[in-house]
C-alpha positions in Angstrom: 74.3 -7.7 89.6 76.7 -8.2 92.5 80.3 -8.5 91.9 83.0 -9.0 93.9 86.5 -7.4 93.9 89.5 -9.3 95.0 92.1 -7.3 96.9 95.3 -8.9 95.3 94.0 -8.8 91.2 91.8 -6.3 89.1 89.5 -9.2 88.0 86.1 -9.2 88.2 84.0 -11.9 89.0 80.0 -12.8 88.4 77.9 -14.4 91.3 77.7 -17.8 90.9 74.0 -17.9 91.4 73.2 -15.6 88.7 71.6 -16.5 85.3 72.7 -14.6 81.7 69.1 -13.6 80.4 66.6 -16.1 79.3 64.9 -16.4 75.9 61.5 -15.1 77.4 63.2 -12.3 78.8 64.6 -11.0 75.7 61.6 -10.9 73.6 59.0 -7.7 74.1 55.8 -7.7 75.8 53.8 -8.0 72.7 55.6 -11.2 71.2 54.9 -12.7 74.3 51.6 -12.4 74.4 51.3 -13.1 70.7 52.9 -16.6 71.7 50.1 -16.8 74.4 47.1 -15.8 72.5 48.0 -17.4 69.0 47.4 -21.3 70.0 44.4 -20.4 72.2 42.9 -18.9 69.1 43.9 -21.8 66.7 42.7 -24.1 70.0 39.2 -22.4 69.9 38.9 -22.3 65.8 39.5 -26.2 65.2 36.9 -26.5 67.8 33.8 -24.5 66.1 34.9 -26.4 63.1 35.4 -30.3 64.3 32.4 -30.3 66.4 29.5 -29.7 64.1 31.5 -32.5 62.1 31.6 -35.0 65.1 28.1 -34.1 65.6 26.8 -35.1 62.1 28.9 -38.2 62.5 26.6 -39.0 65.2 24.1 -38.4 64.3 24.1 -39.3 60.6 24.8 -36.9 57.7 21.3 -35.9 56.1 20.0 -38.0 53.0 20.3 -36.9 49.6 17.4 -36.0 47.6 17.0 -39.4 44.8 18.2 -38.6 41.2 15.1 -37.6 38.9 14.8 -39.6 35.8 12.0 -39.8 33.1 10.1 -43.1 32.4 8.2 -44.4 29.8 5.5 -47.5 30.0 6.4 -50.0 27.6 3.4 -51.1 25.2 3.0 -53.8 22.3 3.0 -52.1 18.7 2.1 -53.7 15.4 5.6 -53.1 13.4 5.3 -53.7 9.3 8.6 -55.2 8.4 10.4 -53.0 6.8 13.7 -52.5 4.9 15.6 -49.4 4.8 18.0 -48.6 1.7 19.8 -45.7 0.7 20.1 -44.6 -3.3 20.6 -42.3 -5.6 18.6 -40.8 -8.5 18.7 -41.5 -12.3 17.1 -40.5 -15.5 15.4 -43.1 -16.9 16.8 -41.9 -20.0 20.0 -39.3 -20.6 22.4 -38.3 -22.6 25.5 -35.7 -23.0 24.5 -33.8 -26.1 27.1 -33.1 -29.0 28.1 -32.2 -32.2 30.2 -34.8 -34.1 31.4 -32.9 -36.7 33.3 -29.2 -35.5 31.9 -26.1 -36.9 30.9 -22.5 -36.2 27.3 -22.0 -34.3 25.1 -20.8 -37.1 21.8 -21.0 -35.0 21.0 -22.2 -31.9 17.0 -23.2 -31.6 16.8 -23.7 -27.5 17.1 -22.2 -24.3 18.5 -23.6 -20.7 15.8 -26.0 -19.3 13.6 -26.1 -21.7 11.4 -29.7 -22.6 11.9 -30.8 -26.1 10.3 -33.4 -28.3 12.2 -36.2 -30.2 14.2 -35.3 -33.1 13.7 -31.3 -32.2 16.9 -29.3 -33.8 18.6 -27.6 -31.2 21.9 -25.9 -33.2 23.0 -25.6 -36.4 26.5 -25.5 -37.7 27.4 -23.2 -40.6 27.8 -25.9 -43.8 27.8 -23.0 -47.2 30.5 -24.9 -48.0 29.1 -28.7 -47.9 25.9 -27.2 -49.7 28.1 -26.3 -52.2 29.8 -29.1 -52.2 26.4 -31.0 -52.8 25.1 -29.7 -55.6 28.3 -30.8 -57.1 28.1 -34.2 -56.4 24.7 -34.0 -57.3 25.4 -33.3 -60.8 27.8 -35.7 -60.6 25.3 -38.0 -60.2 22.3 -36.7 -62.6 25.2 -37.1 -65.7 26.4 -40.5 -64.6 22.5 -41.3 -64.1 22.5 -40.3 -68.1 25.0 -42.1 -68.9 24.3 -45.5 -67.4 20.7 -44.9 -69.3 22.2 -44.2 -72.7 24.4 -47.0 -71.9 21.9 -49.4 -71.5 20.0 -48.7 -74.5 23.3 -49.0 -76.8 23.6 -52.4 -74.6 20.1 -53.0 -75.9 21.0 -52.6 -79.9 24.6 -54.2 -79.3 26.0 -51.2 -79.7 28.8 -51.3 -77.0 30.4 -53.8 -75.1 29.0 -55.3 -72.0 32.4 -54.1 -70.3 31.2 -50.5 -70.9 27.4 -51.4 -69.3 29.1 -51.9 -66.3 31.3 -49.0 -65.7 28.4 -47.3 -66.7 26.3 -48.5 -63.7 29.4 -48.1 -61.7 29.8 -45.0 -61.7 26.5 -44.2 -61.2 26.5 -46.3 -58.2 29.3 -44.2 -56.9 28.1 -40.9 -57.7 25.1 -41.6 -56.0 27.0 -42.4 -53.0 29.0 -39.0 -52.8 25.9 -36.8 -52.6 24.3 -39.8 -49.8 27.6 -39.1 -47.8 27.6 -35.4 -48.6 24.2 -35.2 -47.4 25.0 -37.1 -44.2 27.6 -34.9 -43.6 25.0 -31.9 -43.6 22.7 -33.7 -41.6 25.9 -33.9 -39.0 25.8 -30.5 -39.6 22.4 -30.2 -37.3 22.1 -31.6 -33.4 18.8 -32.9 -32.8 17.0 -34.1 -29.5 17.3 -38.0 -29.8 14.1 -38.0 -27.3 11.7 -36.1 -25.6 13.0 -34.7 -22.2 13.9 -31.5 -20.3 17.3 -29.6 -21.6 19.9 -28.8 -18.8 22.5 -25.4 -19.0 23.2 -24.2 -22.6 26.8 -24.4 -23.2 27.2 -22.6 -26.7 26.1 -19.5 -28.5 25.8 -18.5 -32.1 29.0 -18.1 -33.8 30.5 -19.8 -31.5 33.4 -22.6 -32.7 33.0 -26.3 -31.6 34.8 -28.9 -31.7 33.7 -32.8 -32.4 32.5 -34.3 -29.5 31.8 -31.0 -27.2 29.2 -31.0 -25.2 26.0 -28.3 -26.1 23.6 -29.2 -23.3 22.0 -32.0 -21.0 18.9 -34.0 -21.9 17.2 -36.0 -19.5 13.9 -37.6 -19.2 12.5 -37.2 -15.3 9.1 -38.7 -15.4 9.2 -41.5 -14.6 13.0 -41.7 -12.9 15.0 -44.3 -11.5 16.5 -44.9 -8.1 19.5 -47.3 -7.8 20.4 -49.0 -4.6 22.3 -52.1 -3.0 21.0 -54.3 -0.3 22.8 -57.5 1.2 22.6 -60.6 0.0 20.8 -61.5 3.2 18.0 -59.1 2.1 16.9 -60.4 -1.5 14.8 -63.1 -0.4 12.5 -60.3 0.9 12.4 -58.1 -2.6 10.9 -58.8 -5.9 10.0 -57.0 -8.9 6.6 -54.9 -8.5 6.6 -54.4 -4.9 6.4 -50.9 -3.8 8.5 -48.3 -2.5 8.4 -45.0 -0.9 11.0 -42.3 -1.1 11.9 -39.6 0.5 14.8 -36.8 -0.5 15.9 -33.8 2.0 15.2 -31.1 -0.5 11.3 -31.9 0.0 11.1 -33.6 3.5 7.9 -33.7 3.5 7.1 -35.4 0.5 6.7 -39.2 0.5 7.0 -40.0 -3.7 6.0 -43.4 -4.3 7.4 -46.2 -7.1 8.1 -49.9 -7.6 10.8 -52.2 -8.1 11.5 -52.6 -11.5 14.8 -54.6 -12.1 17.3 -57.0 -9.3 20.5 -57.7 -11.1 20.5 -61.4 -11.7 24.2 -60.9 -10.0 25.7 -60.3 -6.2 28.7 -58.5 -6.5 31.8 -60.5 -4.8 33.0 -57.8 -3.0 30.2 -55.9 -1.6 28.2 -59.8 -2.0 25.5 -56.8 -2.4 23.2 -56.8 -5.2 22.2 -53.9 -7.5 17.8 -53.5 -7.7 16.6 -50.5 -10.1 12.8 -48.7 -8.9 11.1 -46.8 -10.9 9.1 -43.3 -9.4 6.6 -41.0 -10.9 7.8 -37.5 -11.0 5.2 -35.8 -12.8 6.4 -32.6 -11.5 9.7 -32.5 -11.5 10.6 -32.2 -8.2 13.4 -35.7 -8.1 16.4 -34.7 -10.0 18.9 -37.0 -11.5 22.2 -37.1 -8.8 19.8 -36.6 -5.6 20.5 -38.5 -3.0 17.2 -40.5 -0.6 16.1 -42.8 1.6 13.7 -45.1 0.6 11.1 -48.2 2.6 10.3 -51.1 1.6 7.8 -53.4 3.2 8.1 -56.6 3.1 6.0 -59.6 5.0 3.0 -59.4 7.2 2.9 -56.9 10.1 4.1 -58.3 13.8 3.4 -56.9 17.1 6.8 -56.3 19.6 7.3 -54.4 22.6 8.3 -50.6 21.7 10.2 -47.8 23.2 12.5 -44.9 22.5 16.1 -46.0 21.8 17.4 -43.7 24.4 15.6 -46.2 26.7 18.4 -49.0 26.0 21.9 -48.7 27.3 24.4 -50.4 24.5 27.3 -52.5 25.5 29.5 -54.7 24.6 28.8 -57.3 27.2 25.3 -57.1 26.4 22.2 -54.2 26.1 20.5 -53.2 29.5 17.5 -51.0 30.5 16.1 -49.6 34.0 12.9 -50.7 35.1 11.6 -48.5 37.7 9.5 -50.7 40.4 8.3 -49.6 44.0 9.4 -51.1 47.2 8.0 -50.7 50.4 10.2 -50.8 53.9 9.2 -50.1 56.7 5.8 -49.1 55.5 7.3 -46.1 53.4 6.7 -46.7 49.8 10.2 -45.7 47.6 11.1 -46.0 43.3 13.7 -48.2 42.9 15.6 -48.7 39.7 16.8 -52.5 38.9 19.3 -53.1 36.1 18.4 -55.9 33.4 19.3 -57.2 30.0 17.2 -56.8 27.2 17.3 -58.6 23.0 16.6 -55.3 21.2 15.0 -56.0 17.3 14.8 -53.9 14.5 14.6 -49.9 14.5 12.0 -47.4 13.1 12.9 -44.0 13.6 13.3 -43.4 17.1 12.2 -46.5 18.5 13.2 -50.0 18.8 12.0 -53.1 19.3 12.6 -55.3 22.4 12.4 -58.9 22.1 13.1 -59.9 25.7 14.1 -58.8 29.1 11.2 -56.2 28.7 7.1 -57.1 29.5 4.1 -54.8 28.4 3.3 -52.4 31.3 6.7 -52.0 32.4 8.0 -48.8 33.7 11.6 -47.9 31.4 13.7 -45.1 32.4 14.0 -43.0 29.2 16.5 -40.4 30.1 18.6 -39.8 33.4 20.2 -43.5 33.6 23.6 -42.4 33.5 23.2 -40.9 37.4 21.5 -44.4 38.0 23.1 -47.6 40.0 21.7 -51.1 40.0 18.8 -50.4 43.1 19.2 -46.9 43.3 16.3 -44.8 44.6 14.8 -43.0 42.0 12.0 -39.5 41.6 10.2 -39.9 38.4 9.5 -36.3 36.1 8.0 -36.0 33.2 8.0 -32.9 32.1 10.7 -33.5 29.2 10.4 -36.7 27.1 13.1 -37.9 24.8 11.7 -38.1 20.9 9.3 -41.3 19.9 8.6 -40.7 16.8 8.6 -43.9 14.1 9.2 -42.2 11.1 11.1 -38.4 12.0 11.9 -36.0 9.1 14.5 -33.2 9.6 13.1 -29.7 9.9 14.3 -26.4 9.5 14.9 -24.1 12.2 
C-alpha cells in the first residue's frame, strides 16, 4: 500500500482509492471453491431426481395391477326350516343320596359308578343298640298282647270291668307301636337305592361318622335323559310335543343323538316372555351326562328353496347389508372384471351360509373374500385358489 508522509506532522495517511480486504479475499482457496462447487452439485442432483418425475407426469404414471378377490356363483338350495336352541342336560330321574338318621358306617355295599337296582342297600349304619332296644319293646308288646287276651276272656265271664277291657287293648295298641317305630328306626338305619340308575363318587367309608342329611353318593338315571331349553315366544307356534330333535354335545362332535319333544310349559315366563320345552334322548350308552351343555335342531315346516352363499359373502351394516357382484365390461374392445356394490335381504343362517332373499339372482358371481380392498366399480382379478368355509352344518375339530 502507498502512503504518504506529510512534512509538518508524523501522521500517516491511507490512499484514498484503496479498499480494506473483501470477504472473498479473506477466506482460503478451498472454501471458495467449496462455495463454487456445492450449489452446482445440489443444481445437478435435483435435476436427476425431478426429471424422471416430470417425465412420468407426462407421460402417465404406470397402472396398478387390479386387487385379487375370490368369488363364488350363487345357486338356489332347498333349506329345511329349522330352529336352533341351546340347552342343558338332565337326568330323567336323580337324587342326592343320604342317611337321615347319623350314625357310624357299619358297611358300605357299593363302589363309585356302579348301576344299581331299586331298593339295593348301599350302607349300613351301626344300630346294636336299637336292636336291643327292639327286643325290648317287643316283649313289651308279646305281654300286653297277653294281657289284652286274658282281659277279654274275664270280659267274656263278667269278670272285670269294661274300663279294664280297654286299657287292656290300649296298651297293646301302644306297645305295638314302639317296636313299629323302633323297627322304622332300624330301617333308617340302612340307605337304599330309591331306583335303578348309575351311582356317582362315593363319599363315605366304613366306620366312618355321618351326620343326618349328608350326602353318601349320586344316583341318576341316564337312559333316557332330558334336555331343557327356552325358545321365544315368537317360536312356539312352530313346536309341539312328539316332534323330533337332534343333539349334538362338544365332548362327542361327531355324534348326532336323537330325541323328541316331550313337555312345553303351559307358561311364558314375563321376563325372558321365553318358554321352558323338556326333550327326551336315548342314551343307551351313556355317553350324555347330566350338566352337559348342547346344541340341538329342530325342524319345523316344509323345505323351501333360497339363494345360498357363504356369510363372508355379505358385508353387514347398519344402513343396510351389501355384497359385490363381479360382472365384465368391455371398453374399447378390452374385456375388464368390474365389481358393483348392491344391497341384499339376507334370511336365516345354517352353519356357514345364509340365505339371500333379494338383491342377489341365481348365477351371479359374489365376491367371497377380498371386498374390503374393493370400491363401488373397481376393477377386479378373480383367484380361487383359497375359498372361505361353506359348510351347512360345521363341527369343531381338534388340531
Amino acid at each position: 500500500m502507498d502512503a504518504k508522509v506529510n512534512r509538518g506532522t508524523d501522521r500517516v495517511q491511507w490512499n484514498q482509492t484503496e479498499r480494506k480486504p473483501s470477504w472473498w479475499r479473506r477466506r482460503s482457496l478451498t472454501t471458495r471453491r467449496l462455495v463454487i462447487i456445492v450449489p452446482i452439485v445440489l443444481i445437478v442432483a435435483a435435476f436427476i431426481l425431478v426429471f424422471p418425475l416430470g417425465m412420468m407426469l407426462m407421460r402417465g404414471f404406470p397402472a396398478q395391477p387390479a386387487p385379487a378377490v375370490s368369488t363364488i356363483t350363487a345357486s338356489n338350495q332347498a333349506w329345511q326350516p329349522q330352529v336352533e336352541v341351546i340347552g342343558s342336560l338332565t337326568a330323567t330321574r336323580g337324587a342326592d343320596l343320604a342317611a337321615e338318621v347319623a350314625g357310624v358306617v357299619d358297611q358300605v355295599y357299593y363302589e363309585s359308578g356302579g348301576e344299581v337296582r331299586a331298593g339295593q342297600p348301599l350302607i349300613r349304619l351301626r344300630s346294636t343298640d336299637e336292636t336291643a332296644r327292639l327286643a325290648t319293646l317287643q316283649a313289651s308288646a308279646e305281654l300286653a298282647e297277653t294281657t289284652n287276651a286274658r282281659a277279654t276272656k274275664l270280659w267274656d265271664i263278667q269278670g272285670i270291668s269294661r274300663a279294664e277291657v280297654d286299657t287292656a287293648a290300649a296298651s297293646l295298641k301302644s306297645a305295638r307301636a314302639a317296636v313299629a317305630e323302633q323297627a322304622a328306626l332300624i330301617e333308617k338305619k340302612m340307605v337304599r337305592a330309591p331306583f335303578a340308575g348309575r351311582l356317582g363318587i362315593r363319599n363315605v367309608n366304613t366306620g366312618q361318622y355321618v351326620n343326618p342329611g349328608a350326602i353318601i353318593a349320586t344316583l341318576q338315571v341316564l337312559d333316557p335323559i332330558n334336555l331343557d331349553f327356552t325358545v321365544p315366544q315368537q317360536m312356539l307356534e312352530r313346536l309341539q310335543v312328539g316332534q323330533a330333535i337332534e343333539v349334538r354335545v362338544d365332548s362327542h362332535p361327531n355324534d348326532v343323538f336323537m330325541g323328541k319333544i316331550e313337555t312345553i310349559d303351559p307358561k311364558v315366563n314375563p321376563g325372558t316372555r321365553a318358554a321352558a320345552i323338556r326333550a327326551t334322548l336315548a342314551n343307551a350308552d351313556g355317553k350324555l351326562l347330566p350338566g352337559m351343555y348342547a346344541t340341538a335342531h329342530i325342524e319345523t315346516g316344509m323345505p323351501a328353496t333360497y339363494i345360498t352363499v357363504p356369510q363372508t359373502v355379505v358385508t353387514f351394516n347398519p344402513y343396510g347389508n351389501t355384497v359385490f357382484k363381479v360382472e365384465k365390461k368391455v371398453t374399447d374392445g378390452k374385456e375388464t372384471l368390474v365389481a358393483t356394490q348392491a344391497f341384499v335381504t339376507t334370511g336365516e343362517t345354517r352353519g356357514d351360509q345364509i340365505a339371500i332373499l333379494t338383491g342377489v339372482k341365481e348365477g351371479d358371481t359374489l365376491v367371497s373374500a377380498g371386498q374390503f380392498k374393493l370400491q363401488n366399480g373397481a376393477t377386479v382379478q378373480i383367484n380361487n385358489e383359497v375359498q372361505p368355509s361353506n359348510d351347512p352344518n360345521p363341527a369343531p375339530t381338534e388340531r
